[in-house]
C-alpha positions in Angstrom: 31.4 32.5 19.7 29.2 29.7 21.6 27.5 27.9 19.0 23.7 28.0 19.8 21.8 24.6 20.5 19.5 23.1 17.5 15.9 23.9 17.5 14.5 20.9 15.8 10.9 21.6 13.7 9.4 18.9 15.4 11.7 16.2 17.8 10.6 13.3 19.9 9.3 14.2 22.7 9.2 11.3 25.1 7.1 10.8 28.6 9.2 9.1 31.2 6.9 6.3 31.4 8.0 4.4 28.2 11.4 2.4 30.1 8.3 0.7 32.3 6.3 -1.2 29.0 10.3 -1.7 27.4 11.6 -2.8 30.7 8.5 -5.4 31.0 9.0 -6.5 27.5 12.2 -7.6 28.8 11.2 -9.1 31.7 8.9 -11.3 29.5 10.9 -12.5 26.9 8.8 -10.3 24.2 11.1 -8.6 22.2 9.9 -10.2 18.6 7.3 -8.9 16.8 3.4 -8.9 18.3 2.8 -9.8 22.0 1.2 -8.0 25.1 1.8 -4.4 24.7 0.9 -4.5 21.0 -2.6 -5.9 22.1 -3.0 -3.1 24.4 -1.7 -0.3 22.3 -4.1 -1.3 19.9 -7.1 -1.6 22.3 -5.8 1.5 23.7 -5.8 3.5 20.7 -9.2 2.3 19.5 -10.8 3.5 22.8 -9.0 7.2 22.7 -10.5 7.6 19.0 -13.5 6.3 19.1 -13.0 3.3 16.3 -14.1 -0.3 17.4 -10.6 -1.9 16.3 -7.0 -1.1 15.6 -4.2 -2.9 13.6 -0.2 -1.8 14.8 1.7 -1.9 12.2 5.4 -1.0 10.9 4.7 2.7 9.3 1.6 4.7 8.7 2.5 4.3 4.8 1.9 0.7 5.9 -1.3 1.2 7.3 -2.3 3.1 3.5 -0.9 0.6 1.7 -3.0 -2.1 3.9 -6.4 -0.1 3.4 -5.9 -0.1 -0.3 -5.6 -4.2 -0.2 -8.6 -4.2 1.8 -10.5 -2.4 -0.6 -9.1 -4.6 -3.9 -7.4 -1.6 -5.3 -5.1 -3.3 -8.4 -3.4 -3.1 -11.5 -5.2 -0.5 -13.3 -7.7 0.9 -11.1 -7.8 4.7 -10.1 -7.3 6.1 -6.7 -7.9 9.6 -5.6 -5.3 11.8 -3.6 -4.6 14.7 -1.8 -2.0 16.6 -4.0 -0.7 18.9 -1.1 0.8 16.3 1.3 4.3 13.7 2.0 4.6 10.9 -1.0 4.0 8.3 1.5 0.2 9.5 1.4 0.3 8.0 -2.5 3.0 5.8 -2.6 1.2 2.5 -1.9 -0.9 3.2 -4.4 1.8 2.8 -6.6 2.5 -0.5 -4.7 -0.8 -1.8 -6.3 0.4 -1.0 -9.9 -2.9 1.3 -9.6 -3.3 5.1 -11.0 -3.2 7.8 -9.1 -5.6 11.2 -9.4 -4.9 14.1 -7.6 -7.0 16.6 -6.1 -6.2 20.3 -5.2 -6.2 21.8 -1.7 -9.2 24.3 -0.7 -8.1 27.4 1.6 -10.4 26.9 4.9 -8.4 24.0 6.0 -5.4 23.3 3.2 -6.7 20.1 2.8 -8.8 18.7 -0.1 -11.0 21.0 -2.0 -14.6 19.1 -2.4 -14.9 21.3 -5.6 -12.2 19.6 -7.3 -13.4 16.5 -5.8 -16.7 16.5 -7.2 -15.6 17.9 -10.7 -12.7 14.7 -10.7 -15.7 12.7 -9.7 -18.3 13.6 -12.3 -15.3 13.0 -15.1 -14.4 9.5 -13.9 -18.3 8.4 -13.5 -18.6 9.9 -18.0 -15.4 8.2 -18.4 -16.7 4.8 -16.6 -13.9 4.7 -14.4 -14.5 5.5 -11.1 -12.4 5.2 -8.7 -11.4 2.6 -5.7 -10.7 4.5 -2.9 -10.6 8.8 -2.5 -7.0 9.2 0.2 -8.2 12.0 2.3 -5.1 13.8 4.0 -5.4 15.9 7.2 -2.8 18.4 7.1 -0.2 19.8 10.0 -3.0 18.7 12.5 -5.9 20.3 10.4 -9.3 17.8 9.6 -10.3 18.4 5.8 -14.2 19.2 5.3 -15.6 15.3 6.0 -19.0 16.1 6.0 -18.8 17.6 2.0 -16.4 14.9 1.0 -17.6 12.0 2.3 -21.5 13.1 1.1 -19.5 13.2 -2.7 -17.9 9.8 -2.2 -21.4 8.5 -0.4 -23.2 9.5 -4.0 -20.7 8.1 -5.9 -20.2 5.0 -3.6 -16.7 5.5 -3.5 -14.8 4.6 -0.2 -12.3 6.8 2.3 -9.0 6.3 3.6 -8.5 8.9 6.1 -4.8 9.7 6.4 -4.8 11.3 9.8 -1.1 10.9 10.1 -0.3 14.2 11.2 -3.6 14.4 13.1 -3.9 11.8 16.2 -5.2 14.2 18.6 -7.6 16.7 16.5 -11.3 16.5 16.7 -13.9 17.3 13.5 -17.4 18.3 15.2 -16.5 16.6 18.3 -15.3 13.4 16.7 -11.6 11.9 17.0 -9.6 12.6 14.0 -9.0 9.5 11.2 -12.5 8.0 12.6 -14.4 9.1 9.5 -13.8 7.1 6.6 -13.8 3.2 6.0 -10.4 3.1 7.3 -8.1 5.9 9.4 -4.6 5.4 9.3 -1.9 7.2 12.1 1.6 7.4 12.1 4.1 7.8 14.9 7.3 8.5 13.0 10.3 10.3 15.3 8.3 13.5 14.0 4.9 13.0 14.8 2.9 14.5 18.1 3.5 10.8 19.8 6.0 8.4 18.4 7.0 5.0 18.4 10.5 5.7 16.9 8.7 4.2 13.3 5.2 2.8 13.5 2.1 3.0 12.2 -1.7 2.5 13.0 -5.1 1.1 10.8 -8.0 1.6 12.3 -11.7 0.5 11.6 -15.1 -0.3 12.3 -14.9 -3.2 10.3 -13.5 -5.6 12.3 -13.2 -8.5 9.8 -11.5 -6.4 7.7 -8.8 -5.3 10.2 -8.2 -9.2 11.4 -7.4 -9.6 7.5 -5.3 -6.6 7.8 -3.5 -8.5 10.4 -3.2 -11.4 8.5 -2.0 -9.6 5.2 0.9 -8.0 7.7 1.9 -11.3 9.1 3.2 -12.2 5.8 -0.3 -14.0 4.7 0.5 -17.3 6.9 -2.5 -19.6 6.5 -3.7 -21.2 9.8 -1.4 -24.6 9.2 1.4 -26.6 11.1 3.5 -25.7 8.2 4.4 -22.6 6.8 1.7 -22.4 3.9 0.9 -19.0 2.3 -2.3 -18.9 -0.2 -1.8 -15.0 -1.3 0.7 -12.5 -0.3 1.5 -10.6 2.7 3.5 -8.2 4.1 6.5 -8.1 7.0 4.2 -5.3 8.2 3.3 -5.6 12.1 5.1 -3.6 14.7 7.2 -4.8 17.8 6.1 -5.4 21.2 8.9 -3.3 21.9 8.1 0.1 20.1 4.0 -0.8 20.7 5.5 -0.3 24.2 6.6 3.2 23.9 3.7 3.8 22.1 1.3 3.2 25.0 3.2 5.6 27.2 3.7 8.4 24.6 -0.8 7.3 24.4 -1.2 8.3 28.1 0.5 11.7 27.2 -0.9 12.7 23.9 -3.8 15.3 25.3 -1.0 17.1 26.9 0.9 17.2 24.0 -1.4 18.6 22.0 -2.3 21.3 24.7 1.4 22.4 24.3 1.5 22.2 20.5 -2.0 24.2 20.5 0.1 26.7 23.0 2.9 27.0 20.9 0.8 28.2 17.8 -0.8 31.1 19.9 2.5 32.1 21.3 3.4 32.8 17.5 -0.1 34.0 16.5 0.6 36.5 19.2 3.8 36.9 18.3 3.9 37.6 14.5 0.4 37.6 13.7 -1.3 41.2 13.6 1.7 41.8 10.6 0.2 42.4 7.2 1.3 40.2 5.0 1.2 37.0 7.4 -1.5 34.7 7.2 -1.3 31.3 9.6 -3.0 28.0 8.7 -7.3 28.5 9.5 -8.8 26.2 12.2 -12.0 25.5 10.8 -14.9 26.0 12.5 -16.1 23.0 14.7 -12.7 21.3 14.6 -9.9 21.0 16.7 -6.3 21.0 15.5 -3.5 19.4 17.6 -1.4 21.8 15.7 1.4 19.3 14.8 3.5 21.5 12.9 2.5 25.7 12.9 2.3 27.2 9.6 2.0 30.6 7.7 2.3 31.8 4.7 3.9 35.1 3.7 2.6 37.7 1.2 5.7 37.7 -0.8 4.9 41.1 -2.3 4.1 43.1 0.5 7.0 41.9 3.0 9.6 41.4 0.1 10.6 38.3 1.2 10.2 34.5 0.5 9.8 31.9 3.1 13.4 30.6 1.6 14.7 34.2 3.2 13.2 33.1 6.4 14.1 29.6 6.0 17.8 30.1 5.5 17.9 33.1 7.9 16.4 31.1 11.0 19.4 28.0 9.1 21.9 30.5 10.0 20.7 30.3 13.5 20.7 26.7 14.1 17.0 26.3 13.8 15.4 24.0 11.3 12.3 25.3 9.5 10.6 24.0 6.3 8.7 25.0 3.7 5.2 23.8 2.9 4.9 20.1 1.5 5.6 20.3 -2.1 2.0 19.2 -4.1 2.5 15.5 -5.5 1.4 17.0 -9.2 4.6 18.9 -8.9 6.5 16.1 -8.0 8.8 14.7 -11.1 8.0 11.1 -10.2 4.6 11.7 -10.8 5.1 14.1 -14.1 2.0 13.5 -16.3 -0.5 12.2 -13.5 -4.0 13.6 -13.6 -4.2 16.9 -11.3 -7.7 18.6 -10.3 -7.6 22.0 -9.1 -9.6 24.2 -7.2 -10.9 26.3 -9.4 -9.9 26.3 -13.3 -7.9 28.7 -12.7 -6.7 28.6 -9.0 -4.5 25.8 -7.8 -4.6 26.5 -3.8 -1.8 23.9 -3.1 1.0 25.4 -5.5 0.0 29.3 -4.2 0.8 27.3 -0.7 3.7 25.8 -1.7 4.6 28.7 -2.8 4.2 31.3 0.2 4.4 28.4 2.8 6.8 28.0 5.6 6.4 25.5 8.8 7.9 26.7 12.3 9.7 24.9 14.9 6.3 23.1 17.1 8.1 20.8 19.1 5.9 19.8 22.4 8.9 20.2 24.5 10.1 23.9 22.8 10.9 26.3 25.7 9.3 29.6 25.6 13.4 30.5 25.2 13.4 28.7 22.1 10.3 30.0 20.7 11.6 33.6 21.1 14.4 32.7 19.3 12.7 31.2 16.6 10.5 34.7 16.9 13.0 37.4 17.2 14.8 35.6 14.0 12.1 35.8 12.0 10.8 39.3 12.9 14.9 39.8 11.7 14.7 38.5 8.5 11.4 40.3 7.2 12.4 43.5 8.4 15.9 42.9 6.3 
């Protein structure tokens, strides 16, 4: 029997162009840290989203942990989270010895629920404890509902970090993705929709702030002849090497999200008029780049669970996931303070629970895709 290539949920997919900014790095002699292309990427970031300034740095977990310096998060203080999401969305604010509070998903966009929000809110504000930042994650491509959430942190005066890590690309009422809160933060893990192998971006209006950013990333070296450090900094900024792939994978990242956006239809159309399978909403007035497609799957009516499907399309060679697991769930955070959507609805376990990301890799064949489709349709009709 001929074993069957991989299908990979979401691989690198690179443009051709990236061996011209290496090969120049080269040329020049810039293969430590900083230098030309990471100026550019930068600049050339900030202008396709729309912010006036960009910082490159090492990993979009980075980029978070970076944002939450900026804003004085320390020992002690609270910050709010996104409970359905990857650790690295609330690992720095570990970093800063701070407390995290998470909040519950709502089911228009899977993303944070401004009714838990609000509620988490009106607690801290009795309690006299507000919190120092509310981490805003954009899910599988999806924008969250910015205009509720950022009028309850406006009246509370608390700021956002908008983890747009899995969204470079989407569009919330005609405006870029990560551009909403006091600071965005991207990604471009081997996994993302472009990729720098590892990197990360901040992004800003506030320009001061992103210079300190800088600073804080360049290990916090004072402006002297001699190394002299008056706080401390991170080994943070990324290479002018991987900045380099990042500007070509830039010039490509419309086209990738065109293909991604294709891919989910092809499996809307595909598996999508069955009862009992719901895909992620788009809401309305946004644009998802559709990083990864997902579903969930009425247990009950199909008699499966998305582990069936999982390990069937496994048996196949092709690697599919389940839904993030929710951060309250997680045992490293066992005890942590968890808002959910309703006193009696917690949106993010019920997805969890029924969830299941798809192969969405920009450079899937239609071949692939059928494959990934005709195991599927298998294993629920088991």
């Amino acid at each position: 029997m001929v074993n069957k290539s991989r299908i990979y949920l979401s691989p690198p997919h690179m443009s051709g162009n990236e061996q011209k900014y290496i090969n120049e790095a080269f040329e020049t002699n810039w293969i430590a840290p900083l230098g030309p292309n990471v100026d550019a990427f930068e600049k050339e970031l900030a202008e396709y989203v729309g912010s006036k300034g960009a910082a490159a740095v090492s990993s979009g977990t980075a980029a978070i942990h970076l944002a939450l310096r900026l804003l004085d998060v320390k020992k002690g203080d609270r910050v709010f989270c996104s409970s359905l999401t990857f650790i690295a969305s609330a690992n720095p604010i570990l970093y800063q010895e701070a407390e995290p509070v998470f909040i519950d998903s709502e089911p228009d966009t899977w993303n944070m629920s401004p009714l838990a929000l609000e509620r988490a809110l009106e607690e801290a504000k009795c309690e006299g404890k507000l919190p120092k930042a509310v981490i805003v994650v954009n899910l599988y491509g999806q924008s969250a509902k910015m205009d509720e959430i950022l009028a309850i942190c406006n009246q509370y005066n608390v700021p956002v970090v908008e983890d747009a890590a899995e969204s470079l690309g989407s569009t919330y009422k005609g405006k870029k993705s990560g551009t909403f809160g006091k600071f965005g933060i991207y990604s471009f893990n081997g996994n993302k929709i472009i990729t720098t192998s590892g990197g990360g971006m901040l992004v800003s209006d506030d320009l001061e702030a992103l210079q300190k950013a800088r600073f804080l990333a360049t290990q916090a070296r004072d402006p002297a002849p001699h190394y002299q450090h008056s706080q401390i900094g991170y080994n943070y900024r990324m290479s002018n090497i991987l900045a380099g792939i990042g500007r070509a994978q830039l010039e490509v990242l419309d086209e990738r999200v065109k293909a991604r956006r294709a891919i989910f239809d092809r499996y809307v159309q595909a598996l999508g008029d069955i009862d009992g399978i719901h895909f992620m909403p788009e809401l309305e007035g946004t644009m998802s780049n559709r990083w990864l497609t997902t579903l969930t799957i009425d247990q009950q009516k199909l008699d499966v669970t998305p582990m069936d499907i999982i390990n069937a399309l496994a048996e196949e060679n092709i690697e599919a996931r389940p839904v993030w697991k929710p951060l309250h769930l997680q045992p490293v955070f066992e005890g942590i303070k968890y808002y959910p959507h309703h006193e009696n609805w917690s949106v993010s376990e019920e997805l969890f629970e029924n969830g299941i990301c798809l192969p969405s890799g920009s450079n899937m064949t239609v071949e692939e895709q059928n494959r990934v489709i005709d195991v599927f349709l298998k294993a629920i009709q088991r």
